[in-house]
C-alpha positions in Angstrom: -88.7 188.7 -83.4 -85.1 189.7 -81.7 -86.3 188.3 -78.6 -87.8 185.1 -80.3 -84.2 184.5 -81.9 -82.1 185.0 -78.7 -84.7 182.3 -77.1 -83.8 180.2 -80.0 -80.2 180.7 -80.4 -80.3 179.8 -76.4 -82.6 176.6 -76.6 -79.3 174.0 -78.2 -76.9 175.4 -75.2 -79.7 174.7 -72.8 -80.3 171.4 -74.0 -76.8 170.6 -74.5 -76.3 171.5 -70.7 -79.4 169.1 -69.8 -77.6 166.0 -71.7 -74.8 166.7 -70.1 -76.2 167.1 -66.6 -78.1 163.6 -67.5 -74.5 161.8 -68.4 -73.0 162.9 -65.3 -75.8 161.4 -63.1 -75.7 157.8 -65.0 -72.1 158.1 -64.6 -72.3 158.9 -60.7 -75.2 156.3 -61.0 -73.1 153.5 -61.9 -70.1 154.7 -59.9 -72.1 154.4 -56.8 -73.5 150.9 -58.0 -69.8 149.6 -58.7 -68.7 150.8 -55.6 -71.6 149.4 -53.7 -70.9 145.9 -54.8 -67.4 146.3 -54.6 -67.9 147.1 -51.0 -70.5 144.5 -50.7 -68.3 141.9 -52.1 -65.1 142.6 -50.1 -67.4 142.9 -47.0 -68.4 139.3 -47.8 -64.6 138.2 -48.8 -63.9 140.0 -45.3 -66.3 138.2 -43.3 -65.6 134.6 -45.3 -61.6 134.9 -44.8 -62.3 135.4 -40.8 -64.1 132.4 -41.1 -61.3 130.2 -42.9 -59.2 132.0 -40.0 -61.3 130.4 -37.2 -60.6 127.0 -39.3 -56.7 127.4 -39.6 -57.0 127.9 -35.6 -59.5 124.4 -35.2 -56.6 122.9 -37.1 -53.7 124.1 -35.9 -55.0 124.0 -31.9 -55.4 119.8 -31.9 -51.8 119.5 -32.7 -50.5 121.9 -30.9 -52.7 120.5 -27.6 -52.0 116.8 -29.0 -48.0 118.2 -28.7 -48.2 119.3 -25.0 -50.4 116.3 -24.1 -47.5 113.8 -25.0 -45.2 116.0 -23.4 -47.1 115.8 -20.1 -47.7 112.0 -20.4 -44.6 110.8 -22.3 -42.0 113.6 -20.8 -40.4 115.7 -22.7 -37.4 113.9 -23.3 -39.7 111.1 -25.2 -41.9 113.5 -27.5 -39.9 114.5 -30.8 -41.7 116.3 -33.8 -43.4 112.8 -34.8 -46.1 114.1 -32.1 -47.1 116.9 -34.0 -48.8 114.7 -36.5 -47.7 116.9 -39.4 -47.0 114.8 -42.8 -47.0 115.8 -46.0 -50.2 114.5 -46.8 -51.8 116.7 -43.9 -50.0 120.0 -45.4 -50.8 118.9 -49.2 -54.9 118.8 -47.7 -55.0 121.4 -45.6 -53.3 123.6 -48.6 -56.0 122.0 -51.1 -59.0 122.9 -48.9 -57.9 126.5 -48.7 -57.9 127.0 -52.1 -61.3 125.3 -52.6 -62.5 128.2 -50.1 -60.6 131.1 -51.8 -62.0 129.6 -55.4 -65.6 129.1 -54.1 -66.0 132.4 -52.5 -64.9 134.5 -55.6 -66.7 132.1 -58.2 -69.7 131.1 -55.8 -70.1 133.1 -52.8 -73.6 131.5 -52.0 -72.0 128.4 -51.5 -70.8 129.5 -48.3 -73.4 130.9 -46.8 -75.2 128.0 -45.7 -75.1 128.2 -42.0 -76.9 125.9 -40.9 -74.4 123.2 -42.9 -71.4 125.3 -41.1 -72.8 124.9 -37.7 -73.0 120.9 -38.1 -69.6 121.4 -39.3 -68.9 123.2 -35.9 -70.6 120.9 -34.0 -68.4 117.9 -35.5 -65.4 119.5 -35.2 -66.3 120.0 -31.6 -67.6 116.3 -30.9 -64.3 114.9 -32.5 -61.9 117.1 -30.7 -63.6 115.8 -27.3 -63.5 112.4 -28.4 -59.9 112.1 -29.4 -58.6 114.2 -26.1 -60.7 111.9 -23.9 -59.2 108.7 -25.7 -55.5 110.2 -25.1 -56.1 111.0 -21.4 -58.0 107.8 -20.4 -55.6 105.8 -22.2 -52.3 107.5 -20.6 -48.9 106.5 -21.4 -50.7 103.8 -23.5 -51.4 106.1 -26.3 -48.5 106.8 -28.7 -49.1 108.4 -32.4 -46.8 105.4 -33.5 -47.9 101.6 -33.1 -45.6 99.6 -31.2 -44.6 96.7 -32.6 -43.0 95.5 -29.3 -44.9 95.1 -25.6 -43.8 97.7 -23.2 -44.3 97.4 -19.2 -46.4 100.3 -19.3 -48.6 99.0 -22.1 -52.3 97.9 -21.0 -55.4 97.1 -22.4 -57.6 100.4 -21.8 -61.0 99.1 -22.2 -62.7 101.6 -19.9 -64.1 105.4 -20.6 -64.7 106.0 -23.7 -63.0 102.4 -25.0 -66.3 101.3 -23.7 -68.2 102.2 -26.8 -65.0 102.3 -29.4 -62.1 100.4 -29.6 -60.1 103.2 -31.4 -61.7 106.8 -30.4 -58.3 107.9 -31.4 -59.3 107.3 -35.0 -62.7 107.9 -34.0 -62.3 111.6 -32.8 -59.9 112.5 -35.8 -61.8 111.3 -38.4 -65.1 113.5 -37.4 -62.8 116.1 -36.6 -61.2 116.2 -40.0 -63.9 115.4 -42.1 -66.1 118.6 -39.6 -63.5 120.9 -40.7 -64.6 121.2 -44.3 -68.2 120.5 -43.7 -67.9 123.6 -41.5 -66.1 125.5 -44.3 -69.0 124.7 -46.8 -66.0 122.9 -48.6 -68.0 120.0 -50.5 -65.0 119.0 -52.2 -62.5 118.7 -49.8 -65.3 117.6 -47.6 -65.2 114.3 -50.0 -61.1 114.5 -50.1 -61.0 114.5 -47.1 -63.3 111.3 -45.8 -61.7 108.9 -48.6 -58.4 109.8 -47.6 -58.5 109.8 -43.8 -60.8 106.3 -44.0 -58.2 104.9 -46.3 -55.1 105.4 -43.8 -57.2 104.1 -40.8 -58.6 101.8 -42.7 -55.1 100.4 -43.7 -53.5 101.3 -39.8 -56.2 99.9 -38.1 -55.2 95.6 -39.1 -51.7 96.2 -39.0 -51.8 98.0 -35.4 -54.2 95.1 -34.0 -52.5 92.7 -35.7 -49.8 93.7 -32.7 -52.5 94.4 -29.6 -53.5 90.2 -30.4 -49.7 88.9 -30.0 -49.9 91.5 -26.6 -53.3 90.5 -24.9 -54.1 87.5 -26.7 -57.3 86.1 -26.1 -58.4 89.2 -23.6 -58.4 91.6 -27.0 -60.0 89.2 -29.0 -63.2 89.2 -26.4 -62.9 93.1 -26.5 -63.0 93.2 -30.5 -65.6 90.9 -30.5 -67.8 93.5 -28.3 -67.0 96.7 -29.1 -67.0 98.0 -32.5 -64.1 99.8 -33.9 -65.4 103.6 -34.5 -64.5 104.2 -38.0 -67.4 103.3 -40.7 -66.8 99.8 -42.8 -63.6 99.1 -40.8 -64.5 96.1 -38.6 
């Protein structure tokens, strides 16, 4: 009977012991789970953050190129920041389509992890890049970032390389470049940002800088326009 109490009396401290044994492995449990997707999660933010670094580069690398270009065709006395091509408008887009990234990758991660989307992103960015350096080499000291309103000696009609197929692959190169940037971020907002504003400014550049090439070459660039297309969709 002694025995049979001490077994008794012992039974509540074991089981007590067993509950408490049983809250410290669902705490460890969850602990490890929290910590798991916490490590997960920055892992992803890691790997997604090296990939808006590789975009900051495939943005910041055209204009920096574009910059020693015109130094190397221009001279350096004739190339001022205006070569750059950095406006307001390009920091205010480039500042918007980081924050899309950074909101999408906390609030939607998925989103980005369509790589097959990224890749034709790459692949435009790419394309473009090729496209506008070719149309600043073949064209020489012909190609200035700002339209000239008067004829200069040096000023020709380049209608040869790649102005075979467009007559602005200028515009052509930047405008698959830009919009490729955000396509290859995954950025669907931005991606749309950024093809109605960069059609809008060609679209409103292109008349007013032809409107000049006509009074330049006359009749010669009205034969060209008539054959070659423009490059840049709905803008004839």
């Amino acid at each position: 009977m002694k025995q049979l109490m001490q077994s008794r009396n012992l039974s509540p401290s074991r089981s007590h012991r067993s509950k408490a044994a049983g809250g410290v492995q669902l705490k460890e449990l969850r602990q490890f789970i929290s910590e798991t997707f916490e490590m997960s999660f920055m892992k992803h933010l890691c790997d997604d953050m090296q990939h808006q670094f590789v975009a900051l580069i495939l943005h910041g690398s055209p204009t920096l190129s574009e910059y020693i270009l015109a130094m190397i065709i221009h001279g350096k006395s004739n190339v001022n920041l205006t070569s750059l091509l950095i406006s307001k408008s390009y920091v205010l887009a480039m500042i918007f389509s980081l924050v899309e990234y950074i909101v999408e990758i906390y609030f939607s991660p998925a989103l980005k992890e369509h790589w097959w989307i990224s890749n034709a992103g790459l692949a435009m960015v790419v394309v473009g890049e090729i496209t506008r350096k070719l149309a600043i080499i073949t064209a020489g000291r012909s190609f200035t970032h700002l339209i000239k309103v008067y004829h200069e000696e040096h000023h020709t009609l380049v209608t040869h390389g790649v102005y075979k197929y467009v007559r602005h692959p200028g515009y052509s190169g930047f405008f698959i470049w830009a919009v490729g940037t955000q396509i290859m971020l995954c950025n669907p907002l931005s991606t749309v940002a950024f093809s109605i504003v960069v059609w809008k400014f060609f679209a409103s550049r292109i008349p007013y800088e032809e409107f000049f090439l006509r009074q330049f070459f006359g009749s010669r660039y009205d034969e060209y326009s008539r054959t070659v297309p423009c490059g840049i969709p709905f803008v004839s």
